[in-house]
N, C-alpha and C positions, 0 to 999 in steps of 0.2 A: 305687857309682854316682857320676858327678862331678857337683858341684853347680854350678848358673850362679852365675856374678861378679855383685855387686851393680853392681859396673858395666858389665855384658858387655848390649848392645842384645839385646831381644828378638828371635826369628824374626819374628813378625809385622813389627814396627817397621821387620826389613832386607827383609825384600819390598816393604813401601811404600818405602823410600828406595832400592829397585832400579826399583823403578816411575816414581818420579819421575825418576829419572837417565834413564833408557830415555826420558822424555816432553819429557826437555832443560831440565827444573830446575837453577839453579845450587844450590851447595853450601849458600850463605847461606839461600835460599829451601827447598831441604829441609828444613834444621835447622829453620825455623820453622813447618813443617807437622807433623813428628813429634817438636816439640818437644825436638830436641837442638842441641847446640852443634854448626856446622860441622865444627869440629875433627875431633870421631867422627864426623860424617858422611863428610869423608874418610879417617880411616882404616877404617871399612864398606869402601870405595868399592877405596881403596889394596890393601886386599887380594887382589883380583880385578882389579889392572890397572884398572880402571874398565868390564872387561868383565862381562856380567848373570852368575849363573851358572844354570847348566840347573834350570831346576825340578824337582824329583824325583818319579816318578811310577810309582805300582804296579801291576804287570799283574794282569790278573784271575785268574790263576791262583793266586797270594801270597794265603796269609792276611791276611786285615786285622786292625784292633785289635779289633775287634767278636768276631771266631772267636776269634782270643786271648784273649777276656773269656770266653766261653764257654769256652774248654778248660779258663782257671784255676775256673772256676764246678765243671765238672765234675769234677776232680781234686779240689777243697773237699769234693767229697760224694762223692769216694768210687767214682764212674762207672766205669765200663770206657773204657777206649779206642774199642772196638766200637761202641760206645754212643754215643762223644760221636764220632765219625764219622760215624754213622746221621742226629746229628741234625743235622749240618751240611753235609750231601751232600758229605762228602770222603772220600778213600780212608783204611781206618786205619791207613797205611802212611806218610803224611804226617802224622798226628797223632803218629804215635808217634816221625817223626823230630823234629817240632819241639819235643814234652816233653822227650827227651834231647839238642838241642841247645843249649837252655838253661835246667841243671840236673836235667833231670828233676822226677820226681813233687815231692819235696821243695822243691825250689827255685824249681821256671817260678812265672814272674809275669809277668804281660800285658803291663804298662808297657816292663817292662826288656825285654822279649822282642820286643815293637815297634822299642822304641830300636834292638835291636844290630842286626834284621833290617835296617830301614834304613841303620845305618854298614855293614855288611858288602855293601849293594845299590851302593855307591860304587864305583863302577869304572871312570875316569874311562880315556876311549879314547887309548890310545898316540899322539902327536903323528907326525905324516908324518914330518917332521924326524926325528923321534929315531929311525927304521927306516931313513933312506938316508944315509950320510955322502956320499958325492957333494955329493945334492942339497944339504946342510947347508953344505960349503966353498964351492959355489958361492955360496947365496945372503950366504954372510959376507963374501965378497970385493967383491960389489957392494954393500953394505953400506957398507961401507970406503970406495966409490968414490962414499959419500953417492947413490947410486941408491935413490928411492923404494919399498914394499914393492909398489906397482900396476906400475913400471916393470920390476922382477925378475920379475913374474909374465905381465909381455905380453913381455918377452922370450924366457924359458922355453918359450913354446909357441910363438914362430917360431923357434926354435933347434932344440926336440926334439919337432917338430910330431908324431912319431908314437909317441911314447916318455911313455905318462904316466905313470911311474914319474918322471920329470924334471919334471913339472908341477905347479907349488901356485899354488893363489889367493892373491893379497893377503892377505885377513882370516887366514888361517893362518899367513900370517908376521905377521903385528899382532897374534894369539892369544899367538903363539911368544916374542916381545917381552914382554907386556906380563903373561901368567899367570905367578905366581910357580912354578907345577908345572911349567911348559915352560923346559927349563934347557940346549934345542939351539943356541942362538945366543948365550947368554949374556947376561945384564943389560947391559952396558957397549955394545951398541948401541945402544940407546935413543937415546946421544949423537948417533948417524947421523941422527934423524929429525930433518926440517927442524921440523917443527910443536914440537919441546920439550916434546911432554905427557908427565907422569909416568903420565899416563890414559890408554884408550882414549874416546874420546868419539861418539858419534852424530854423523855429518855432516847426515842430517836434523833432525834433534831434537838442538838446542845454543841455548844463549842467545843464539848470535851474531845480531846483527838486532834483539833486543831493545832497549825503552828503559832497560837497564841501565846506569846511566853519563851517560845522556843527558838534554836539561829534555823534558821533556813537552809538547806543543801549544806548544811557542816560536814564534813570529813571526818570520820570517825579513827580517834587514835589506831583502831586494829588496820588499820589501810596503811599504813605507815612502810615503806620499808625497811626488811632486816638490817641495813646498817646502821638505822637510826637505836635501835633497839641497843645493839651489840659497843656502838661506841666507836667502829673502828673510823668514823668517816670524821672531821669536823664540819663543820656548819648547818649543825641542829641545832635548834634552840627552843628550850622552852619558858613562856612566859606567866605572868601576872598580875593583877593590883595588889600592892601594898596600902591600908587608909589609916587615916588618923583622925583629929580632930574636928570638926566642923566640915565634915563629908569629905576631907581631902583625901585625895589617892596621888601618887604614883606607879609606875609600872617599871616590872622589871623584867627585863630577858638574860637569861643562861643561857651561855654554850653547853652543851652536854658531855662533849668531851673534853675541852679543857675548862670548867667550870667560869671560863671571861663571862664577868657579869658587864650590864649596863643599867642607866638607870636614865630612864626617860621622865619629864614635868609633865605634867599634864595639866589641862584648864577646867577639866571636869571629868566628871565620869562617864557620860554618855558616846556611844559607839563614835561619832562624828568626832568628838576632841580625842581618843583614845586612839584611833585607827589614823588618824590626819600626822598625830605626833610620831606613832610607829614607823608611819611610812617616809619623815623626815629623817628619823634616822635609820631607818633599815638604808635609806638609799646610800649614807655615806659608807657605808659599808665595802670592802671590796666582794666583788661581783661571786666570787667563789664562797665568800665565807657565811655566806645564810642562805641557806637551800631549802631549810623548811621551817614551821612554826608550832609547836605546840602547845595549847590556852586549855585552860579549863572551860564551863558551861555558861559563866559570863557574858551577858547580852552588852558589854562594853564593846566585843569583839563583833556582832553582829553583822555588822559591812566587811565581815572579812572578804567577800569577793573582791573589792575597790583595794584592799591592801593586798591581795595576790595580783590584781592586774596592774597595779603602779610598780608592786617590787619584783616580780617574778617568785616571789616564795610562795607555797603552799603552806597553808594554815589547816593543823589536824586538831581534833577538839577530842577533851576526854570524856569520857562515860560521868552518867551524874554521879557528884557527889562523889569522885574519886580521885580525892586531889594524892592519891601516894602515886598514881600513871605519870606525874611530874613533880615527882621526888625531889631530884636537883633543885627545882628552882624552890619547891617548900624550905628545904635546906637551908639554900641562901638567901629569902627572906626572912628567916630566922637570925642566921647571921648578922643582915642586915641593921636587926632591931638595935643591937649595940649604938648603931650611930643616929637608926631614926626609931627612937623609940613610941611602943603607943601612945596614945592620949596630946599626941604631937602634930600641931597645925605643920603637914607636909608641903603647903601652898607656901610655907615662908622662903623655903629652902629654893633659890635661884639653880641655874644648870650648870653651872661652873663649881656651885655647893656640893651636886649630884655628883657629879664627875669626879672631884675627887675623893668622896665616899668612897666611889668605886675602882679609885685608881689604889685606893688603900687597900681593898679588898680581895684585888688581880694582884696584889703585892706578896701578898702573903704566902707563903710555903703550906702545901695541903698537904694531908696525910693520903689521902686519898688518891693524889698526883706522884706518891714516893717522892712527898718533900719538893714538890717543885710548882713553884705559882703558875697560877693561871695566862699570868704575862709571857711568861718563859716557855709554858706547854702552849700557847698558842703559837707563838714567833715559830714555833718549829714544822709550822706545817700552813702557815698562809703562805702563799704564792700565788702570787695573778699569772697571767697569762700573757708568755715571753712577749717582749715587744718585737716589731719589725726589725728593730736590729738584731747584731749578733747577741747581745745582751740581754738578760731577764730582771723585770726591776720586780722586786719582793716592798711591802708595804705591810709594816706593824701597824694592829687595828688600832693601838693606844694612840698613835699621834694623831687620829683621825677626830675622836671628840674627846681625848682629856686634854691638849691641845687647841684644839679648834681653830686647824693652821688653813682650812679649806673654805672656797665660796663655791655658789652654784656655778658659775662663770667657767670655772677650773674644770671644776666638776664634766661638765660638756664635752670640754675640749682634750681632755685629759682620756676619758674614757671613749670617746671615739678614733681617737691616736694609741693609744697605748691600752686601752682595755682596764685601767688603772684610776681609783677615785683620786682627786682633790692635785695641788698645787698651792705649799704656802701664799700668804697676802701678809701675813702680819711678820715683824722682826723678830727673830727666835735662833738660838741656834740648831742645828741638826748634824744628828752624826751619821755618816757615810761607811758600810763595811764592803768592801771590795775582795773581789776573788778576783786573782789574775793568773793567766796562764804561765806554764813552767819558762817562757821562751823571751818574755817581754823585759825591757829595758828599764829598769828600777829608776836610773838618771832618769831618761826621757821623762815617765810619770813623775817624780818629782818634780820637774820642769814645767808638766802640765800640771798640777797640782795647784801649785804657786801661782799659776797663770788667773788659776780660779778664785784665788781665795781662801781654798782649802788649805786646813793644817796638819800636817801628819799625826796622829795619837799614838797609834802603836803598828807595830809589826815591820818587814811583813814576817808572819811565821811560816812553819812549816808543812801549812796546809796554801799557804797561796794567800792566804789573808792579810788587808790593810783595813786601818782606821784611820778616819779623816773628820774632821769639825769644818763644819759652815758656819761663819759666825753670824753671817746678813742671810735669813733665809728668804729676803726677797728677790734674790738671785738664785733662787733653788731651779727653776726652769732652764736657765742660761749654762748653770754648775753641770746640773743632770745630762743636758745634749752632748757637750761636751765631754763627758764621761764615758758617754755610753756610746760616742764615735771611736773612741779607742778600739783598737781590735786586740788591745792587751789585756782588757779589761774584760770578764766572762761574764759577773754577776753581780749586780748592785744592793745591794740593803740600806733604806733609807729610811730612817727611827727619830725621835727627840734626841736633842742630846743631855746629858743628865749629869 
């Protein structure tokens, strides 16, 4: 008796994984229901073409295993034939042929007598094909003439409308194709078939359609609204990967309307490190200045809902294949190539490397801006959200990570008080622009100035303005209070100093 392969899939296991194929499972997803590797699952699959095969089923007239148990019961003791007929309501004409069909008194056993009954009930029906050579040259030659198998079979019956000796269905030339038993038309058509399956597949029941491959609940660019479109608003941004060498990528986000790029590390390509790094720095960002997100069809983005529920921004996704719907940022990864050109391991380049790529970038004078960089068209329109005082503190996005003057700590406290990211930690200096009222006492702030630490730079002019240097920015917390308790004082700007 042959014994099953420790690695040979069980009966049970290949009916479920014919069940699922028949319900339009892909391969990947079977294996993780019956717990196999793909792999065997195609070859299961492979060996039938990908067609089911016929469930095997016993007439009632066939001994089952049960009469079988009983015959071996009664031959154990010794029974008569007559006997064990009687008690089975069968003829003992067929007991006595199925004890000497397999082995007789000495030998039948139930198991094995079941087994062979069912291999020897295999008898699989002669294919059309292999009873008509006509009909076989015919359908090989439109085969050859790359003629579908539905097309040979709607021809066939306007050709020999009265002749169904010349008529096959489609699916018996798709049987004939794809069962390795069916050896009428030969394997090497297969190549005829436009579809390329090494399978037969389900046309209703197929992954196709599925979100296989696809982002889930994506936001379709056209949902966007008209500000974003038009430019007038800032904090739109659209993004992408940039890759290089040995799979490396980066990512980059554009502002849309003052073209402020960034340029985020990344540890891999997959949704998990791409969306985890975004959302590091989406966070330092002030609260105003990224309101939405625009990506291409990128399954790097995939987890966007976890980067909409950690940053509050919406993530809108373009149409396939239509990377000119974020122009901008193709632009400035373009631009970018000058400093990280292809063929270039982007994994070498540290975040302090990144940053000031991009601080060179934001530098630059656009034509597109009438000549005025990105650092400068930004500065003119970030503004958080006045504080409790009488005073509004303004925060340029450059000092936030070309800098990298802020920790989480800050972060917390800063923005639950004032609505405002970060709070230097490291030594640096920082420069102070002051608007003060028409009324206020020039001495006095000098006075307080000095009290701080702070150095006059320039002014004031005659719009109201002062410039002032921090030289310890680990007193910027201490400097700022103090500042911003004046009631002389209307409006703070707090920047690197350069």
């Amino acid at each position: 008796m042959a014994t099953l392969n420790k690695r040979e899939i069980k009966l049970e296991i290949k009916r479920e994984i014919w069940a699922l194929w028949r319900a339009g499972e892909s391969l990947s997803n079977i294996g993780r229901k019956v717990n196999k590797h793909a792999g065997s699952v195609f070859t299961v699959l492979k060996k039938q073409g990908g067609i089911s095969p016929a469930q095997p089923y016993r007439s009632k007239q066939h001994l089952t295993f049960a009469e079988r148990e009983e015959i071996s019961r009664g031959i154990a003791s010794k029974v008569s034939i007559r006997s064990i007929a009687r008690l089975l309501g069968r003829s003992p004409s067929t007991i006595s042929r199925e004890i000497n069909r397999h082995g007789g008194r000495e030998k039948y056993r139930a198991v094995s007598a079941d087994n062979e009954a069912w291999n020897q009930s295999k008898r699989p029906k002669q294919c059309l094909l292999d009873l008509n050579f006509q009909l076989v040259t015919i359908v090989k030659n439109k085969l050859e003439l790359d003629w579908s198998p539905q097309q040979i079979s709607g021809w066939l019956k306007v050709t020999y409308p009265n002749n169904s000796l010349m008529q096959i269905s489609h699916e018996t030339i798709y049987r004939s194709l794809y069962l390795p038993s069916h050896t009428a038309l030969g394997k090497q058509q297969l190549n005829r078939l436009r579809s390329g399956r090494v399978m037969r597949q389900s046309r209703k029941n197929n992954i196709k359609g599925s979100p296989r491959g696809q982002i889930i609940n994506a936001i379709s660019i056209h949902e966007r609204p008209k500000e974003v479109k038009n430019r007038r608003v800032t904090g739109h941004w659209e993004g992408d990967l940039i890759s290089g060498s040995n799979n490396s990528h980066i990512a980059t986000i554009v502002e849309r309307k003052s073209r402020f790029t960034l340029l985020v590390k990344l540890t891999g390509k997959d949704t998990q490190s791409v969306v985890s790094a975004l959302i590091a720095h989406v966070k330092k960002l002030p609260i105003n200045i990224c309101k939405s997100l625009t990506w291409d069809r990128g399954m790097e983005l995939a987890d966007h809902k976890r980067f909409t529920q950690e940053t509050k921004v919406k993530v809108f996704f373009c149409d396939p294949q239509s990377p000119w719907q974020r122009g901008t940022n193709e632009n400035t990864n373009r631009l970018l190539r000058q400093y990280l050109p292809k063929g270039t391991n982007l994994y070498s380049h540290s975040q302090e490397k990144l940053n000031e790529i991009a601080s060179r970038l934001n530098d630059r004078p656009r034509k597109v801006l009438g000549f005025i960089s990105p650092n400068d068209k930004l500065g003119k329109h970030v503004a958080l959200t006045p504080a409790m005082t009488t005073a509004s503190v303004i925060m340029i996005v450059q000092s936030l990570l070309l800098y990298e003057l802020w920790d989480d700590k800050a972060i917390m406290h800063i923005r639950s008080e004032y609505h405002l990211i970060g709070t230097p930690t490291q030594k640096a200096p920082l420069a102070f622009k002051l608007s003060i009222n028409s009324e206020a006492n020039f001495g006095e702030l000098a006075s307080l100035f000095r009290q701080t630490g702070c150095r006059i730079t320039g002014g004031p002019s005659d719009k109201g303005e002062l410039w002032l240097v921090l030289g310890d920015a680990s007193r910027f917390d201490e400097v700022r209070k103090t500042l911003l308790a004046s009631p002389s004082i209307t409006e703070l700007v707090i920047m690197p100093a350069k």
